[in-house]
C-alpha positions, 0 to 999 in steps of 0.5 A, a space after each residue: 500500500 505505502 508503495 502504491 501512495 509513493 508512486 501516486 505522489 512521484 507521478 504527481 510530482 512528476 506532472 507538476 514539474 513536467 514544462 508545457 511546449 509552446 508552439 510558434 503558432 501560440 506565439 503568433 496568436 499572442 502577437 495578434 493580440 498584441 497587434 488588436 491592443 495597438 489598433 485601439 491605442 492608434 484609434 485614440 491616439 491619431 486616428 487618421 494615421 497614415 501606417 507604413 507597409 512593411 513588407 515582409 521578409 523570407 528568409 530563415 528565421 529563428 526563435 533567437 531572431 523573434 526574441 530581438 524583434 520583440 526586444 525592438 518593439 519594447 524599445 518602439 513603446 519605449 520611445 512613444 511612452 517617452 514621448 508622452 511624458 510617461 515613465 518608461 522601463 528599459 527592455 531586459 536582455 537575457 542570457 546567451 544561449 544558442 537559441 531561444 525556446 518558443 516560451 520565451 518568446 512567448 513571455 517577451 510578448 506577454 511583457 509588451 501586451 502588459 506595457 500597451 495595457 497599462 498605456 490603455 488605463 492611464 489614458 482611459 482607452 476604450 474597446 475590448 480585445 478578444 481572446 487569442 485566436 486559435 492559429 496553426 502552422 505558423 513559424 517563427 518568420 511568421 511571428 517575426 514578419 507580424 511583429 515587424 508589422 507591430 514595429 512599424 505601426 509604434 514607430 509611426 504612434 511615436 512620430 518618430 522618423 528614428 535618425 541614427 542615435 538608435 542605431 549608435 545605441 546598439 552598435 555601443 551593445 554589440 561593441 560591449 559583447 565583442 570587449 566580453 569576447 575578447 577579455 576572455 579569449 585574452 586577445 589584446 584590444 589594439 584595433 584603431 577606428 578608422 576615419 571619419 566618413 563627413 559625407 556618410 549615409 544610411 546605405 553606408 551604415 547598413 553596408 558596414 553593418 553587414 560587414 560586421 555581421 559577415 565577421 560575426 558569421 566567421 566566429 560562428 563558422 569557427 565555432 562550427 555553428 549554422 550560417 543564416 541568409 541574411 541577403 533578404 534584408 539587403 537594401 537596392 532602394 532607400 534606406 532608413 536608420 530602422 533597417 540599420 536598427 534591424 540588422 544591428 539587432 539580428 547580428 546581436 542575437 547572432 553573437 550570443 549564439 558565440 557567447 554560448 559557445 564560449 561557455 559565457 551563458 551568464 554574460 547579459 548584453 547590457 541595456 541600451 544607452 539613450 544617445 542623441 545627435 548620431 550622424 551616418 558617419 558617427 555609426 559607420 565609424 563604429 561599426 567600422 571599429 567593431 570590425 577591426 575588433 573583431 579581426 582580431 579573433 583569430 581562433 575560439 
């Protein structure tokens, strides 16, 4: 009798820790809530707005790559919450790890709808927000390409055509997770920035910006990690600072891929810093010095 009532509560114990799966799908359908949530805050807030399109991307993208994409719709909320003279809280970052669960990008997005409700009640919005919807078959692009969407929609709440400050901002984490990198494969910081483009644009900072990520892609063939097609988000036409802000983003959620790797699971990128007053050519000169750091590793 005494070892049936131990197997009893071992089984108990057994399903209460047991970690429920979520599915992109799940993710997906929160992102639509998120997206329902939004349309309500622009109806109040400017209600003729003209949105921009985001078109959509095909390429391979993966949990790590969602987790950043929601890290950057905090920030966009950041930014309208600023602009409304409202107090704002810093995104958090998370331990490197080769890849993220689906769970916890589906926490990322909880903390994003929780934000936007607190926007609702401090300014009394009204309207109502069904349920999740019941989605199936989606994949983390689909979440990623929804959230893009939800992007675009906080940076024209915002009126903010973001000029290159917030790029800076990143380039300063990436930068800081590279000196990480370095301290602990003893490698020497003797890199020299290179000299100031005056006449630096956009497409100049989205170029070096792949450079980097190109140098990033080397550690990762180094430390025999996949390779993701980045190509996608190249640009042949206009180039705004957001596409910057993207791909600096991406590459970061492809260095913690290296960080793992190393073994550095508990060195956290730090927060943005708020920067003002960034030019092209303050951007180009970073990333350009970024790239020379990262020459330096020559082995993992």
């Amino acid at each position: 009798m005494r070892k049936v009532i131990f197997l009893i509560l071992l089984l108990c114990t057994t399903a209460l820790h047991a970690e429920v799966k979520i599915t992109p799908s799940e993710v997906y359908a929160q992102a639509i809530l998120i997206e329902r949530e939004t349309e309500l805050v622009t109806r109040f807030f400017k209600p003729t707005l003209q949105l921009h399109h985001w078109e959509s991307v095909k390429t391979d993208i993966r949990p790590r790559h969602v987790w950043q994409k929601a890290y950057m719709v905090q920030m966009k909320i950041v930014a309208f919450q600023q602009a409304q003279g409202m107090i704002a809280f810093t995104p958090i970052s998370i331990e490197p790890r080769h890849d993220y669960d689906p769970r916890l990008n589906l926490a990322q997005n909880q903390r994003i709808l929780t934000e936007i409700r607190f926007i609702r009640k401090l300014f009394s919005i009204p309207g109502e927000v069904s349920i999740a919807p019941k989605v199936e078959g989606k994949q983390p692009l689909d979440v990623y390409n929804k959230l893009c969407e939800i992007e675009t929609r906080w940076d024209d709440l915002a009126g903010i055509t973001i000029d290159s400050s917030p790029p800076f901002a990143q380039v300063l984490r990436l930068n800081e997770d590279i000196n990480t990198l370095m301290r602990s494969l003893n490698i020497l910081d003797n890199a020299i920035p290179p000299a100031e483009r005056l006449k630096a644009k956009m497409a100049d900072s989205l170029a070096d910006a792949f450079l980097v990520l190109e140098q990033v892609q080397r550690l990762q063939r180094m430390a025999g990690l996949e390779i993701i097609d980045f190509s996608p988000f190249r640009r042949a036409e206009e180039v705004t600072a957001n596409h910057v802000f993207n791909l600096i983003c991406l590459t970061l959620a492809e260095l913690q891929q290296v960080k793992a790797q190393l073994g550095l699971i508990h060195a956290i990128t730090p927060p943005a810093t708020y920067q003002e007053h960034k030019t092209s050519s303050d951007v180009v000169q970073f990333l350009g010095y970024v790239a020379n750091k990262l020459l330096l590793i020559q082995h993992l």
